[in-house]
Backbone bond lengths (Angstrom), bond angles and torsions (degrees), N, CA, C in turn:
res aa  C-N    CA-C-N  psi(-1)  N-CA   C-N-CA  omega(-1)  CA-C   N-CA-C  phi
1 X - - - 1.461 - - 1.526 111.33 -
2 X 1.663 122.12 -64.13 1.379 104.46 173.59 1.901 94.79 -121.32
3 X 1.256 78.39 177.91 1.960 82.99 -166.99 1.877 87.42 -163.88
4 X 1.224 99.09 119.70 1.718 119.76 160.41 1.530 104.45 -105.35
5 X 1.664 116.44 144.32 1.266 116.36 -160.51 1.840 80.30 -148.71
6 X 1.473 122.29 113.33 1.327 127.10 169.55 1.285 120.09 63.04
7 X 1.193 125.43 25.61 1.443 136.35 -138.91 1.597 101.22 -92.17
8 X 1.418 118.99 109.36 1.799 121.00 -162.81 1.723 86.45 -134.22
9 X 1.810 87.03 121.05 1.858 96.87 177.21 1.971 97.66 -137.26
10 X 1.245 92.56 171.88 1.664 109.15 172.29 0.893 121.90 -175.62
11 X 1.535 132.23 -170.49 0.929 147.05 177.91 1.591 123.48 -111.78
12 X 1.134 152.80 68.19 1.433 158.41 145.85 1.713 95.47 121.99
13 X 0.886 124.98 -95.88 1.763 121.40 176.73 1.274 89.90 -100.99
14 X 1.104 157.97 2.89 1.417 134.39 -178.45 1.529 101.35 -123.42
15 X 1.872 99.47 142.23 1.455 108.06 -179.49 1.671 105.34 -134.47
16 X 1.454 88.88 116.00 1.615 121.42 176.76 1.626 112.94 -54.64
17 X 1.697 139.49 -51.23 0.610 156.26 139.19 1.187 139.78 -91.96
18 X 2.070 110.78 128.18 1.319 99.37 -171.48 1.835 91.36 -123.33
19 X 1.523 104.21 156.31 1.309 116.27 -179.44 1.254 124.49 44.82
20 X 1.268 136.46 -0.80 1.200 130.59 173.59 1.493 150.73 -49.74
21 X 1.662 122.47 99.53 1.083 138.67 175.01 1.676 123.18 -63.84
22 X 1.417 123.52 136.43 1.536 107.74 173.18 1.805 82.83 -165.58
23 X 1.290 99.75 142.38 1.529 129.88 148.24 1.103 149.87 -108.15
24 X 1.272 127.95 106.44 1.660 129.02 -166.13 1.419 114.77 -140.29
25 X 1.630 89.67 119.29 1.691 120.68 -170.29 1.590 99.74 -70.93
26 X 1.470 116.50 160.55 1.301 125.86 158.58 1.699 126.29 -62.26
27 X 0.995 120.53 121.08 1.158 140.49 -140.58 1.443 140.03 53.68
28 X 1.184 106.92 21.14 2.194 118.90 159.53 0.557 118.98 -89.29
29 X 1.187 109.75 141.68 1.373 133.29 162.26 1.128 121.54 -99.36
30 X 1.822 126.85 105.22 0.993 132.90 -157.16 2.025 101.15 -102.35
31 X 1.252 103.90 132.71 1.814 99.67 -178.52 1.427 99.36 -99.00
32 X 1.607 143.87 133.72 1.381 161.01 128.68 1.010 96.95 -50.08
33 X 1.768 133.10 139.38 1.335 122.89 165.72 1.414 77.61 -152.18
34 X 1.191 121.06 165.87 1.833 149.30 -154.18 1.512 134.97 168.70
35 X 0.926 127.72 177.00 1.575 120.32 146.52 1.456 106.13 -108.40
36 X 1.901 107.71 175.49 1.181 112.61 -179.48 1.729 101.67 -55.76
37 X 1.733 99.11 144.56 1.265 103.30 -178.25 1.559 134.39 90.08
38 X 1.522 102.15 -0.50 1.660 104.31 -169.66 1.219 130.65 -83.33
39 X 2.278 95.92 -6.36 1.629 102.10 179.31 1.653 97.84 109.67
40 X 1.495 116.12 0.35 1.551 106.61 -166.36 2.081 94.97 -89.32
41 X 0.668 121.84 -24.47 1.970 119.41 176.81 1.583 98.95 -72.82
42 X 1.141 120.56 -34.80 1.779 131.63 -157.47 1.744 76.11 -82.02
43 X 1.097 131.99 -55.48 1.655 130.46 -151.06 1.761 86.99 -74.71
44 X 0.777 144.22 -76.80 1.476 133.59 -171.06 1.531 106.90 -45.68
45 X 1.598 119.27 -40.33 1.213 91.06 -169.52 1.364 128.31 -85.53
46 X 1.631 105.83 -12.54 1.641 115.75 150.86 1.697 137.11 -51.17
47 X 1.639 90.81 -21.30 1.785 98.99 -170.07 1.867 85.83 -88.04
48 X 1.556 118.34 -42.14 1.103 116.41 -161.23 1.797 117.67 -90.24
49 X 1.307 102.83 5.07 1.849 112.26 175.01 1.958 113.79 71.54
50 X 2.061 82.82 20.61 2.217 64.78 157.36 1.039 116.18 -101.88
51 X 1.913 117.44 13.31 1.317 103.48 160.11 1.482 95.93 -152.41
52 X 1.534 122.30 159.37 1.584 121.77 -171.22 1.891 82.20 -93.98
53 X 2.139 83.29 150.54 1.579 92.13 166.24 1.500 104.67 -76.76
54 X 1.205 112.37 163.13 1.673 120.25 172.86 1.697 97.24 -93.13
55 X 0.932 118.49 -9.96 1.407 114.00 -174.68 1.409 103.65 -150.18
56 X 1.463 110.73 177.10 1.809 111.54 -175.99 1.286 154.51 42.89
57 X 0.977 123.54 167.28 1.902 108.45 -164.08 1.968 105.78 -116.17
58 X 1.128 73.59 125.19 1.514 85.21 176.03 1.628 95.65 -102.59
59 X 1.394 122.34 137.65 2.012 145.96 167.94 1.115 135.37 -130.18
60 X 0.986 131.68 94.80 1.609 144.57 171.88 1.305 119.19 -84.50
61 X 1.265 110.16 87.37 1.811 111.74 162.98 1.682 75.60 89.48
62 X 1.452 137.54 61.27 1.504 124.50 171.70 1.447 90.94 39.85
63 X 1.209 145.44 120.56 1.198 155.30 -159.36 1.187 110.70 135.69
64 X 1.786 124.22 98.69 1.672 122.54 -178.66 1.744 87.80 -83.63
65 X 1.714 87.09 123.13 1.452 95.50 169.85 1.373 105.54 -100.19
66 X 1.763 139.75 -14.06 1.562 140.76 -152.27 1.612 88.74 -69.36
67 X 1.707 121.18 147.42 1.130 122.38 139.66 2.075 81.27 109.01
68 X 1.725 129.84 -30.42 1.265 130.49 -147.79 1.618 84.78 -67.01
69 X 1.148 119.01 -165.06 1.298 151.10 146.47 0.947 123.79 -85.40
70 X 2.103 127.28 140.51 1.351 109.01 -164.94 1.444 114.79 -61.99
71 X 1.966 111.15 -47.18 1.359 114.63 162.41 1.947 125.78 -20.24
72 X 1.275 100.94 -33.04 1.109 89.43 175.45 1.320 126.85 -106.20
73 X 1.087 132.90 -46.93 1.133 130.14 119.24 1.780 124.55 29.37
74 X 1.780 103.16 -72.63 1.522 106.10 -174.56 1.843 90.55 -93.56
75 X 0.825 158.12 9.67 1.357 135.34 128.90 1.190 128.60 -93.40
76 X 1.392 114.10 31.97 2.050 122.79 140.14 1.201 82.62 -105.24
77 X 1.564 156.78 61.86 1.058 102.61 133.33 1.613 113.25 130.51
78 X 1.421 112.95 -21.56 1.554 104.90 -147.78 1.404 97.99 -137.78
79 X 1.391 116.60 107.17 1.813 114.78 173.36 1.576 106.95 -117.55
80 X 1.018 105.32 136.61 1.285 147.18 176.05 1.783 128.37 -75.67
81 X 1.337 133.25 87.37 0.992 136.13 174.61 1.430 125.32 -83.65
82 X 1.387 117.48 82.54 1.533 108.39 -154.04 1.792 109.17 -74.51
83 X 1.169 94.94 178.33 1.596 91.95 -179.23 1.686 112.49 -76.22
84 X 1.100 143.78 146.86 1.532 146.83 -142.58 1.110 124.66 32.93
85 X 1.072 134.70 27.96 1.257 156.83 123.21 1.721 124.23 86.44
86 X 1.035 105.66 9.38 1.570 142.84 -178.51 1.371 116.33 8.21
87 X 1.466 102.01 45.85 1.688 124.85 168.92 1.936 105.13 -48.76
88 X 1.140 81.14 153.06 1.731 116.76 162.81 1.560 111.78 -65.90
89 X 1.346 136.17 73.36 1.828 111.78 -154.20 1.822 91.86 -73.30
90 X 1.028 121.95 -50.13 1.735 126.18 -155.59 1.428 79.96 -66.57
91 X 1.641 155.85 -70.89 1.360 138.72 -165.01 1.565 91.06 -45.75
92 X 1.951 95.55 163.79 1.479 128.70 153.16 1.348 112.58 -68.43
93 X 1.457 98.99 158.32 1.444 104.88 165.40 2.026 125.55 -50.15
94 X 1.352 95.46 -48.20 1.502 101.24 156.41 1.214 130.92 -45.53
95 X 1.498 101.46 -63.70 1.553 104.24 -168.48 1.983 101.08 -80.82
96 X 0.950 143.04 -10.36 1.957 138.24 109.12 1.697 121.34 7.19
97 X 1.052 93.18 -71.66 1.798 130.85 -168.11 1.385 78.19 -76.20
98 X 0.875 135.77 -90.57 1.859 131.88 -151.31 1.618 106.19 -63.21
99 X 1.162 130.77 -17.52 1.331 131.49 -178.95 1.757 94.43 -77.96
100 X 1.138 105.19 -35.39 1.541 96.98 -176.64 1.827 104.68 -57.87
101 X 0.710 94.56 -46.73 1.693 102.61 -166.64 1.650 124.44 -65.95
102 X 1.253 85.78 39.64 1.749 108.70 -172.88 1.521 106.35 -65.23
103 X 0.863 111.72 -56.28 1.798 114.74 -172.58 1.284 110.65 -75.21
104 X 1.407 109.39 139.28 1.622 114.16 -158.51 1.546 114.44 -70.97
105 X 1.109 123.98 -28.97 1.316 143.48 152.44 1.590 99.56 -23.74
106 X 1.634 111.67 -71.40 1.368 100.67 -176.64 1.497 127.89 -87.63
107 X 1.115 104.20 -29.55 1.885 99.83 169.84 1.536 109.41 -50.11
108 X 1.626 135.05 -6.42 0.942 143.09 -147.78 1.754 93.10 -89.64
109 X 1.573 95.32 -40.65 1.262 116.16 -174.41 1.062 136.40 -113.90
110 X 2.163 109.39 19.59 1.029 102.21 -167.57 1.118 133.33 -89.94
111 X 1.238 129.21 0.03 1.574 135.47 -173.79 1.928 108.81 -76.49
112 X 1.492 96.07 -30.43 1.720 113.73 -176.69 1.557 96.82 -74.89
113 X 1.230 116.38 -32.02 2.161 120.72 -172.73 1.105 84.88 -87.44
114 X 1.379 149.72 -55.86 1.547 139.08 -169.97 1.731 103.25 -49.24
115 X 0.815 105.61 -53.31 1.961 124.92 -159.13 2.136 85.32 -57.93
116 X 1.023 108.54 -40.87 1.237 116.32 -145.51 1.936 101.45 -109.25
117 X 1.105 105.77 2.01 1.099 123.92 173.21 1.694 125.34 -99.35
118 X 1.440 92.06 -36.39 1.769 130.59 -174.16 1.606 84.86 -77.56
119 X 1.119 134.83 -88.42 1.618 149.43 151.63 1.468 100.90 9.75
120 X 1.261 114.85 -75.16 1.451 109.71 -179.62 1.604 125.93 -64.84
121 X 1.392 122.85 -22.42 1.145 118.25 167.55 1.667 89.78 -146.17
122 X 1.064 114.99 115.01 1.746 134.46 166.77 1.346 101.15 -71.10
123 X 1.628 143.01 -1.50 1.216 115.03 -168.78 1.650 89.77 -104.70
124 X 1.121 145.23 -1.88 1.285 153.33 158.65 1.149 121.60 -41.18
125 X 1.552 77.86 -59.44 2.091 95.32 -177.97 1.434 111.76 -76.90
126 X 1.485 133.08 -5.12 1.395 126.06 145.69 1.486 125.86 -70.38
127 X 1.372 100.19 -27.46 1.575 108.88 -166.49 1.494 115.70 -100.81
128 X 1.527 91.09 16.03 2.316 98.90 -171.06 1.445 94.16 -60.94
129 X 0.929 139.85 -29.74 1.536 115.47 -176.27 1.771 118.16 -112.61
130 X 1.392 93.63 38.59 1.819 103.10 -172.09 1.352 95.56 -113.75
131 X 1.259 123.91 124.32 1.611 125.30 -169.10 1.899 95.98 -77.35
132 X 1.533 95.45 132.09 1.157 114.84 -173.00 1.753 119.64 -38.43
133 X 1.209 112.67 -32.11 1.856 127.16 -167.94 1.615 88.90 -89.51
134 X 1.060 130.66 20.96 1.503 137.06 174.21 1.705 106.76 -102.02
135 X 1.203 97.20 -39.40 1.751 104.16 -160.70 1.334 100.30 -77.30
136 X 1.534 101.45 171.08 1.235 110.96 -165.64 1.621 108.56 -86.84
137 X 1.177 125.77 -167.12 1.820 112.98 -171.30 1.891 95.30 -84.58
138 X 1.142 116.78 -25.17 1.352 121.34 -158.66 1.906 88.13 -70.34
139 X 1.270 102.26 -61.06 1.828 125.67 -164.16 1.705 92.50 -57.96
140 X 1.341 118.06 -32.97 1.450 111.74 -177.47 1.660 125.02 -89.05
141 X 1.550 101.62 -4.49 1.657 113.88 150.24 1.091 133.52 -94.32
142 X 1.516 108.24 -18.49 1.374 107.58 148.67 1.611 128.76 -40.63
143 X 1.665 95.38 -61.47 1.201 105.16 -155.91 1.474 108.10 -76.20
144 X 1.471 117.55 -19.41 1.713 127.17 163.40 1.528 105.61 -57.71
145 X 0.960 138.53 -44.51 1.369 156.05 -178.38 1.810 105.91 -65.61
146 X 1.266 122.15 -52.21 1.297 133.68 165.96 1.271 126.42 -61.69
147 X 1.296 123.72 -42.39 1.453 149.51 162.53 1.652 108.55 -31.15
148 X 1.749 91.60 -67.79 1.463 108.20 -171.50 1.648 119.92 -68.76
149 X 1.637 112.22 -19.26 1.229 142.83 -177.97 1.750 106.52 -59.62
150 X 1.340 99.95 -55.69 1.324 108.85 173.81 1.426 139.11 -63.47
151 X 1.230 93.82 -1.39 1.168 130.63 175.54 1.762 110.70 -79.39
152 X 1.219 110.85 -13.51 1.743 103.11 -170.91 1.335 123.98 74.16
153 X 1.609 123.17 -6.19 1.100 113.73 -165.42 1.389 132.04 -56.49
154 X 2.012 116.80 156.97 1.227 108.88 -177.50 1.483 108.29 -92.14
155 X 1.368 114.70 -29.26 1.476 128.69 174.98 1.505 106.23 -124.73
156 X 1.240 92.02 132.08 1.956 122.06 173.51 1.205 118.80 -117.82
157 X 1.854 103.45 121.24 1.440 117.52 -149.73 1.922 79.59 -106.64
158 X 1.458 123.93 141.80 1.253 132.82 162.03 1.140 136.67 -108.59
159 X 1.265 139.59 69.10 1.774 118.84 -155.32 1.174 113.66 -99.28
160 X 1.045 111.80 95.83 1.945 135.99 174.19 1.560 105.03 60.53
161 X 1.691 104.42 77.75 1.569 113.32 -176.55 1.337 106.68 -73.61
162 X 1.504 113.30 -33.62 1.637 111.08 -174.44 1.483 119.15 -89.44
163 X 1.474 113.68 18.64 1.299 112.02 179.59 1.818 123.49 -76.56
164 X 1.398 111.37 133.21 1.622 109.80 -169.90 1.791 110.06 75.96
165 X 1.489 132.98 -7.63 0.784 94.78 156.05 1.304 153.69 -150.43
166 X 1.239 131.56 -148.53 1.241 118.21 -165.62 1.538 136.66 -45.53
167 X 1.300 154.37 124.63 1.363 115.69 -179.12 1.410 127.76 -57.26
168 X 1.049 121.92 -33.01 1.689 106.04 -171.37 1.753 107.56 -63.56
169 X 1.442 98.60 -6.30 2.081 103.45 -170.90 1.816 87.76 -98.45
170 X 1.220 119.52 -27.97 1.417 116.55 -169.11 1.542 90.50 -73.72
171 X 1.539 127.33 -42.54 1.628 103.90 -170.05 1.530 107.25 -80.25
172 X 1.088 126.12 -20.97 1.341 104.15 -179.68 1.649 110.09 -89.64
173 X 1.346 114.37 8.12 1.634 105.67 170.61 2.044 101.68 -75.54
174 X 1.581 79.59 -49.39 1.315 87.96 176.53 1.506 138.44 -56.20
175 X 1.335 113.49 -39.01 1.663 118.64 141.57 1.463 124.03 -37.70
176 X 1.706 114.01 -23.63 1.668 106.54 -149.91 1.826 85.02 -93.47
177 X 1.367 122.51 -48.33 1.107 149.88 168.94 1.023 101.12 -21.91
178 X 1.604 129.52 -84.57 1.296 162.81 -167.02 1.457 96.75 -56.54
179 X 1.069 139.45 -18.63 1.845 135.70 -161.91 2.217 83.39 -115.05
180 X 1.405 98.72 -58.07 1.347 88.06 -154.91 2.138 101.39 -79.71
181 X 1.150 120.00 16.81 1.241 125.97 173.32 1.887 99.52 -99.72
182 X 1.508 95.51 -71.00 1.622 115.82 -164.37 1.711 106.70 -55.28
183 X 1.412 90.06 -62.01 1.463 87.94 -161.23 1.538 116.74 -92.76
184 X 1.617 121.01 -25.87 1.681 135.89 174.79 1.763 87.96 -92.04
185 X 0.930 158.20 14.21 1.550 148.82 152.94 1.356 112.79 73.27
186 X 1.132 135.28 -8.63 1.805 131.48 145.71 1.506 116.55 -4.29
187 X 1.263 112.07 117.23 1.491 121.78 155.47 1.673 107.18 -56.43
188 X 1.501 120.81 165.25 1.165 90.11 143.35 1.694 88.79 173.62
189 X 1.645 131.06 140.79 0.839 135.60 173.41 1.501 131.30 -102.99
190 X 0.810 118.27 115.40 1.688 130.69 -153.32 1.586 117.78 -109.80
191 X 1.755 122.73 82.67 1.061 115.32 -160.68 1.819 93.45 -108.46
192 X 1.836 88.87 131.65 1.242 106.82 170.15 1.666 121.70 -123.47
193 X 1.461 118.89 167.57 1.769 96.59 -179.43 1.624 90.86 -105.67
194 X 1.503 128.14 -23.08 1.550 144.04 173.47 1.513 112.10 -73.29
195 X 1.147 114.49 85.46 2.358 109.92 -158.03 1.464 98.49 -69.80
196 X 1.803 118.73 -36.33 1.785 81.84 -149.97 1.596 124.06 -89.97
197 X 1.311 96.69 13.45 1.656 80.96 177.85 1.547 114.15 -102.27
198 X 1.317 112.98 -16.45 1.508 120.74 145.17 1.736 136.14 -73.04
199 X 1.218 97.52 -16.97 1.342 103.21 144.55 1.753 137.63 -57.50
200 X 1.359 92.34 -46.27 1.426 108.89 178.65 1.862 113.69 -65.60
201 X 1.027 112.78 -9.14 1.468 113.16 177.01 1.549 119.82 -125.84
202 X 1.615 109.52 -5.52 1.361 116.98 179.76 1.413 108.43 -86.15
203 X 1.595 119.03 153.33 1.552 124.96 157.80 1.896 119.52 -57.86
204 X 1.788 92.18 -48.70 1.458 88.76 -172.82 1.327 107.86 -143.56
205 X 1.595 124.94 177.84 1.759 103.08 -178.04 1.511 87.61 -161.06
206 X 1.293 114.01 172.37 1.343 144.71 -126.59 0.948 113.56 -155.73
207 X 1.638 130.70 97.52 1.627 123.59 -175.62 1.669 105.67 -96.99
208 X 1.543 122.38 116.33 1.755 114.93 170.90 1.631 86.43 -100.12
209 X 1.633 76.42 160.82 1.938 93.69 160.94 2.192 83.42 178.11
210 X 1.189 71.25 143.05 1.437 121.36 -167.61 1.737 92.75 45.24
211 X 1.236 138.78 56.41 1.285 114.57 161.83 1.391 104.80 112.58
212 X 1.294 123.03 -26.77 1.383 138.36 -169.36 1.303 125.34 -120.96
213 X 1.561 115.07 133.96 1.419 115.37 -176.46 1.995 113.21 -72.95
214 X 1.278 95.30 112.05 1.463 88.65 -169.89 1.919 124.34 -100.26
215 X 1.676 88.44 5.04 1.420 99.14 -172.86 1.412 120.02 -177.14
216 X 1.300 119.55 116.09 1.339 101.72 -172.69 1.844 102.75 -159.52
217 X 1.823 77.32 135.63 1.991 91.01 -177.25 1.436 112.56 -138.64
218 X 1.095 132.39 -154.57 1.638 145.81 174.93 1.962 100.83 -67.27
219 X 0.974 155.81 120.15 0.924 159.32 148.61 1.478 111.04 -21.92
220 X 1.163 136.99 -43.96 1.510 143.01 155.17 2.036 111.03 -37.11
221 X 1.354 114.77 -74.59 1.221 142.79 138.10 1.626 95.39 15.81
222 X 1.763 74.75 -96.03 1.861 85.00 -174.37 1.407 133.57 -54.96
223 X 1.549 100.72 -34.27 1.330 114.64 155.51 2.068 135.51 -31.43
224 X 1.222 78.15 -61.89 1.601 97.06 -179.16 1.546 105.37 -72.43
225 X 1.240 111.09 -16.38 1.997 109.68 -178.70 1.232 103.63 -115.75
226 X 1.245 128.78 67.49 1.755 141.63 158.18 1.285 96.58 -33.22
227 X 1.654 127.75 -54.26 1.359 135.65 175.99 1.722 116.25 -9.40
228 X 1.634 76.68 -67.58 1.575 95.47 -168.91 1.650 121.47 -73.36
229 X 1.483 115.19 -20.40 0.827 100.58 163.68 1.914 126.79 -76.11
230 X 1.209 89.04 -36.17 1.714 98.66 167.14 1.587 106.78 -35.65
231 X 1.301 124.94 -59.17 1.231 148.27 -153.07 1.619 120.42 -56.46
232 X 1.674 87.53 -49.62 1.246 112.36 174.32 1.384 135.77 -85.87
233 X 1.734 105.96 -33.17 1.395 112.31 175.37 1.338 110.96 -130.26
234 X 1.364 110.88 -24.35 1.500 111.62 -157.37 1.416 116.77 102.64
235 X 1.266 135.20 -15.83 1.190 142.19 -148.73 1.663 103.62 -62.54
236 X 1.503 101.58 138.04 1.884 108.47 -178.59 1.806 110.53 -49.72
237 X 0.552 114.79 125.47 1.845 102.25 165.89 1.588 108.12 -73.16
């Protein structure tokens, strides 16, 4: 489904990622894991067009997306959950949810993505008329997560959904993930700098550090060898 081949991006003289290859089938869930700084925010925002690679081909569905526009970009296919989640606070949770549904493709379908959005986290569908900068940090990754949902997407980009919070909000992100990857067939790439609880629901995972892919196996795999991650980055278990 998408495939990066040498893929080198940055920011003004400085480049976050160099050469980087990755493949992700329809319905994986691929885990990014790193420390701060390893190039894993820069890698979504190259697959997703908030920034062009300087080098390499990024393909979706045979489709060179490198160089597109994000606009274009998210109608093949590809939404983007950036890290803080860059809600609407003065909109509702609804009127959130319906901003997603910009592309005609999905307003086509949006009352069926609402239904199915509500489904995945029920605390939404109490809170549709609670202006988003109300909710709590947990309720406001939801609703970043829901937003992008409505969207139809075939691939779901994540950048550090479980950051700040709570666990009992971290397992049910992780349930929501796990249903709309495993069982609804979602691609979806899930970069964290904390691996194992995104490990535990991914197919395969992906070690960067400084820019570079430095390791990569079955998410199970990596799982069971804490070792190796120690080894390689240091990373917390």
């Amino acid at each position: 489904m998408l495939e990066l081949h040498g893929v080198t991006a940055g920011y003004g003289a400085f480049t976050a990622l160099w050469d980087v290859g990755l493949t992700v089938s329809a319905g994986e869930a691929v885990a990014v894991v790193g420390p701060n700084g390893a190039g894993k925010t820069t890698l979504l925002r190259a697959i997703s067009g908030l920034i062009a690679p300087r080098e390499g081909r990024v393909t979706f569905e045979g489709v060179e997306l490198a160089g597109h526009p994000a606009y274009d970009i998210v109608a093949h296919g590809v939404a983007h959950v950036p890290e803080g989640r860059r809600l609407f606070p003065q909109l509702t949770v609804a009127e959130n949810l319906k901003m997603g549904a910009y592309l005609p493709a999905a307003r086509a379908h949006y009352h069926e993505s609402l239904e199915r959005v509500y489904t995945l986290f029920p605390v939404l569908a109490e809170r549709r008329v609670q202006r988003a900068g109300s909710l709590s940090g947990g309720e406001q990754q939801m609703l970043a997560v829901g937003r992008a949902l409505v969207l139809n997407p075939k691939l779901l980009l994540l950048d550090e959904p479980l950051e700040g919070l709570a666990p009992i909000i971290v397992e049910e992100l992780l349930r929501a993930i796990r249903r709309i990857t495993q069982d609804e067939g979602l691609a979806a790439i899930i970069v964290e700098q904390h691996p194992q609880a995104i490990l535990a629901i991914s197919d395969s995972a992906v070690v960067l550090d400084h820019g570079s892919v430095v390791h990569a196996d079955t998410a199970a795999a990596l799982r069971e060898q804490p070792e190796v991650l120690d080894r390689l980055l240091g990373v917390a278990r």
